[in-house]
N, CA, C and O atoms as a GROMACS GRO file, in nm:
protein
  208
    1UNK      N    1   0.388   0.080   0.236
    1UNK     CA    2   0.321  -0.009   0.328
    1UNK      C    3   0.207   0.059   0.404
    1UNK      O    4   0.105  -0.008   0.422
    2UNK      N    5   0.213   0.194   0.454
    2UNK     CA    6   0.093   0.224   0.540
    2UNK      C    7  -0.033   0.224   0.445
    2UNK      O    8  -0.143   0.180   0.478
    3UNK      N    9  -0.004   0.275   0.336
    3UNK     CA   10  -0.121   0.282   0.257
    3UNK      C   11  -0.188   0.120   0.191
    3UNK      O   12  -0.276   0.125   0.105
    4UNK      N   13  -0.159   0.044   0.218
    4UNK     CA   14  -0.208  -0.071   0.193
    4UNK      C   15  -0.268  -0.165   0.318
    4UNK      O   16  -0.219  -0.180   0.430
    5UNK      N   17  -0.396  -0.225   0.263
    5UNK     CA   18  -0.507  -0.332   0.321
    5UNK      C   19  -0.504  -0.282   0.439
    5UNK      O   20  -0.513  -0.160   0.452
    6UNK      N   21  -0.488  -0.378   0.564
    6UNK     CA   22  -0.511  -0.320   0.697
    6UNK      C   23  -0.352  -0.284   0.764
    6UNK      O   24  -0.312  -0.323   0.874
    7UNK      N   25  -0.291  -0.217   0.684
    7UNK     CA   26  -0.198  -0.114   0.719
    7UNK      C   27  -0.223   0.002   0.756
    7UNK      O   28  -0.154   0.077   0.826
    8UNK      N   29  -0.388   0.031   0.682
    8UNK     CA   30  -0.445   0.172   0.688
    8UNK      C   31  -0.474   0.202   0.840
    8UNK      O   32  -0.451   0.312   0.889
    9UNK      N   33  -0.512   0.125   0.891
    9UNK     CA   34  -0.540   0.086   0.983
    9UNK      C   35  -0.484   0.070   1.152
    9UNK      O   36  -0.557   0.073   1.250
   10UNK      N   37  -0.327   0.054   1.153
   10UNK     CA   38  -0.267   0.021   1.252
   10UNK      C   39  -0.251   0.193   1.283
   10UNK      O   40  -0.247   0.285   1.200
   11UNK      N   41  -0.246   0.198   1.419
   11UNK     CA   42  -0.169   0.328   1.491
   11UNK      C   43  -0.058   0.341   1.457
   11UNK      O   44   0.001   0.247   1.405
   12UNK      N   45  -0.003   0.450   1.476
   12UNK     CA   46   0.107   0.530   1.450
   12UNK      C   47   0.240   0.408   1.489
   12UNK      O   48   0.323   0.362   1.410
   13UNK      N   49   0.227   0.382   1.622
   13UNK     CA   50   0.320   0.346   1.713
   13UNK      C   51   0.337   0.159   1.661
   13UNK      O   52   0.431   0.090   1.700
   14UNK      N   53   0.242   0.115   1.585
   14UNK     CA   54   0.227  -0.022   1.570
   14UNK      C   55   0.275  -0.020   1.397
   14UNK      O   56   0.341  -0.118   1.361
   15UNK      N   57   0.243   0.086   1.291
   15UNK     CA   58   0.289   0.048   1.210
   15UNK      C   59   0.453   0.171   1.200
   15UNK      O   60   0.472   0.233   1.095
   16UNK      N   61   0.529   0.182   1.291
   16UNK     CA   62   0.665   0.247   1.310
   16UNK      C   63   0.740   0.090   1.350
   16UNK      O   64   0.857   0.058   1.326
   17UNK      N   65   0.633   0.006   1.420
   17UNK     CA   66   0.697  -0.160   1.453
   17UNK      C   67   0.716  -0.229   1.354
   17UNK      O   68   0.824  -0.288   1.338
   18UNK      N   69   0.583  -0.239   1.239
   18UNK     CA   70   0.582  -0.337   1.145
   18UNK      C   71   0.691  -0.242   1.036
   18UNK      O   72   0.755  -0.332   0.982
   19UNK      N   73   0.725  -0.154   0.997
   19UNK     CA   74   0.827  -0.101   0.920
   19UNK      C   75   0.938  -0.131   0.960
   19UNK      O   76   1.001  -0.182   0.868
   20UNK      N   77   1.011  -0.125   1.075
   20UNK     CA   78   1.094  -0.159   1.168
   20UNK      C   79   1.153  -0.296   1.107
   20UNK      O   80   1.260  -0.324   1.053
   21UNK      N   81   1.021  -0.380   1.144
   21UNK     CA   82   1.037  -0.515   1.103
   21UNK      C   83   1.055  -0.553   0.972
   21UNK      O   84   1.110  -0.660   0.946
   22UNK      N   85   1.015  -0.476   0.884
   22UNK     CA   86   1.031  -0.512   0.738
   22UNK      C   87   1.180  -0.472   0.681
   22UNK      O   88   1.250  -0.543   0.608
   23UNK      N   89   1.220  -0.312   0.743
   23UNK     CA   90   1.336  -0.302   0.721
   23UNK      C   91   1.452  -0.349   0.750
   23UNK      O   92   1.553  -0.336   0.681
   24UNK      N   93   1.439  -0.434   0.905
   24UNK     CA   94   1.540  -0.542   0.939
   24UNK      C   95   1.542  -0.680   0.822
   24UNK      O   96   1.649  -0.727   0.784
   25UNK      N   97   1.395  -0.739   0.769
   25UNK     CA   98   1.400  -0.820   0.683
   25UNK      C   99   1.508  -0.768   0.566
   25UNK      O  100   1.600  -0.840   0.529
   26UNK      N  101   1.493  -0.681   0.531
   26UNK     CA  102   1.552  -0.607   0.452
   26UNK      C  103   1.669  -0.619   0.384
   26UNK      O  104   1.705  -0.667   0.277
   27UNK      N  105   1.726  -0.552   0.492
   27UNK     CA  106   1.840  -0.527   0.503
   27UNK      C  107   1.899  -0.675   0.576
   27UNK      O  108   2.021  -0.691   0.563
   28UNK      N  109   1.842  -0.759   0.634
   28UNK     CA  110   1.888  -0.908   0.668
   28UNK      C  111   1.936  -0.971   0.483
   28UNK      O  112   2.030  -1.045   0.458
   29UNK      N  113   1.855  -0.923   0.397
   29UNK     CA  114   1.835  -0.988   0.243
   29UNK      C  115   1.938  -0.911   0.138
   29UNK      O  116   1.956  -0.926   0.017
   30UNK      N  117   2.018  -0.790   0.267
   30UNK     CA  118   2.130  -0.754   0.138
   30UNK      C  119   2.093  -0.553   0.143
   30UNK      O  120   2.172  -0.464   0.111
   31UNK      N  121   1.971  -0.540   0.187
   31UNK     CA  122   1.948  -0.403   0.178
   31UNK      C  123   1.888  -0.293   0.084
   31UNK      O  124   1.887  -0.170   0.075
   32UNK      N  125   1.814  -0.454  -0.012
   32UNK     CA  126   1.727  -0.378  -0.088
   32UNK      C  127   1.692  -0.452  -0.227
   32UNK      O  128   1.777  -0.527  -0.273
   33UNK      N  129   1.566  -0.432  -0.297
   33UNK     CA  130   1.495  -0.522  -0.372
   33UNK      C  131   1.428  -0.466  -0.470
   33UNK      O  132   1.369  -0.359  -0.454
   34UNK      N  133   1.430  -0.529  -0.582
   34UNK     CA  134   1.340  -0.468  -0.686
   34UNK      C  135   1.172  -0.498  -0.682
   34UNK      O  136   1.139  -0.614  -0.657
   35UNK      N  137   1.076  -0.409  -0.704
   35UNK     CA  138   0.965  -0.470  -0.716
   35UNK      C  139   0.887  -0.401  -0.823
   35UNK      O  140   0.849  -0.285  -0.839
   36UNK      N  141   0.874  -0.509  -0.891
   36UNK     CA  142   0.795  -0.400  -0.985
   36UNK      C  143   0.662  -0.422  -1.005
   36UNK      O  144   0.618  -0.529  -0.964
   37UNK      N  145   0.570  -0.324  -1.071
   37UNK     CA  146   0.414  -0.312  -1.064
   37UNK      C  147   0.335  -0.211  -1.185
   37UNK      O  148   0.384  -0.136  -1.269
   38UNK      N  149   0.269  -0.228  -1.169
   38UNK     CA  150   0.168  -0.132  -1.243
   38UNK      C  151   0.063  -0.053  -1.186
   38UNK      O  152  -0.010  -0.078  -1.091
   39UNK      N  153   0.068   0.038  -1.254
   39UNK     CA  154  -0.024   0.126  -1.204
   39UNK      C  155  -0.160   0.143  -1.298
   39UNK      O  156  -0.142   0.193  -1.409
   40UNK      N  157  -0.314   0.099  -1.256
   40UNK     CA  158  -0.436   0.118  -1.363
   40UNK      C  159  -0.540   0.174  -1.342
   40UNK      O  160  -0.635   0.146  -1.269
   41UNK      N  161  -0.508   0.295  -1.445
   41UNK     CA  162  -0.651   0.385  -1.398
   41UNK      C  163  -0.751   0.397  -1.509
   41UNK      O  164  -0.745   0.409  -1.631
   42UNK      N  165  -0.888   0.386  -1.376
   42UNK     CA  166  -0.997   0.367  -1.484
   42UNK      C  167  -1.106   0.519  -1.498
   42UNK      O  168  -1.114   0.620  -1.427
   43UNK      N  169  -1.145   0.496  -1.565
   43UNK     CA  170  -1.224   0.656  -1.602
   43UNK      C  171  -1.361   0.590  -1.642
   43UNK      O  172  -1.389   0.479  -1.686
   44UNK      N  173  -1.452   0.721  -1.606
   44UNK     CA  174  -1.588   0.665  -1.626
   44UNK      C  175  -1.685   0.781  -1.650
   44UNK      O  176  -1.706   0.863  -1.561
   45UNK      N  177  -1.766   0.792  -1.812
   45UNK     CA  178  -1.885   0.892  -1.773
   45UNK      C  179  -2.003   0.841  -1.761
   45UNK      O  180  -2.026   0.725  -1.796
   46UNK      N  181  -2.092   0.919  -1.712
   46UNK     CA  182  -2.214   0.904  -1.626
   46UNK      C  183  -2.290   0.941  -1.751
   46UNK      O  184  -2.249   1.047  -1.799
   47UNK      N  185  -2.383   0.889  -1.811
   47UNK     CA  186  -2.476   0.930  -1.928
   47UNK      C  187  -2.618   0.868  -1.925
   47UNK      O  188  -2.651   0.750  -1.921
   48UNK      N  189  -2.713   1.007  -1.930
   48UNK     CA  190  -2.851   0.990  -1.892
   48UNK      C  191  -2.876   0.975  -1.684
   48UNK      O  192  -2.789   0.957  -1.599
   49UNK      N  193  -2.958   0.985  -1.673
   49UNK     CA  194  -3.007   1.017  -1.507
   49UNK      C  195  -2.987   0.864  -1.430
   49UNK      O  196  -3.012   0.751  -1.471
   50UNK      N  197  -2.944   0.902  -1.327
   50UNK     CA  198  -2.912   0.848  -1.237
   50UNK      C  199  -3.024   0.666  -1.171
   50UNK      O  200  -3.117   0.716  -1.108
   51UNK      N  201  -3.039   0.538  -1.165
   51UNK     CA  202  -3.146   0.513  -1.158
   51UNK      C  203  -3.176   0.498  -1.006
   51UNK      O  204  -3.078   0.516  -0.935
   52UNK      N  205  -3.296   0.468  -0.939
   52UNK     CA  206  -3.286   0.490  -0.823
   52UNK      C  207  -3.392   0.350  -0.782
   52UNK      O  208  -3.418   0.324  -0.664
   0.00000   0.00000   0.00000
């Protein structure tokens, strides 16, 4: 969670709240969840000069 959208974003003390809160959801739902995802990485070469 901190590393995502404007999670990056909250102070220390505000996203220790919103975790707080997610882990009460949580654990309100049984104490735990599957999520699954992907991960996609892209690669790139640079060929011939730069245009400006």
């Amino acid at each position: 969670m901190p590393t995502q959208g404007g999670f990056t974003r909250l102070t220390a003390d505000r996203m220790d709240g919103v975790l707080d809160g997610i882990g009460a959801a949580v654990d309100a739902l049984g104490g735990a969840f599957t999520l699954r995802y992907a991960t996609v990485a892209v690669a790139a070469v640079r060929t011939g000069a730069a245009r400006g």
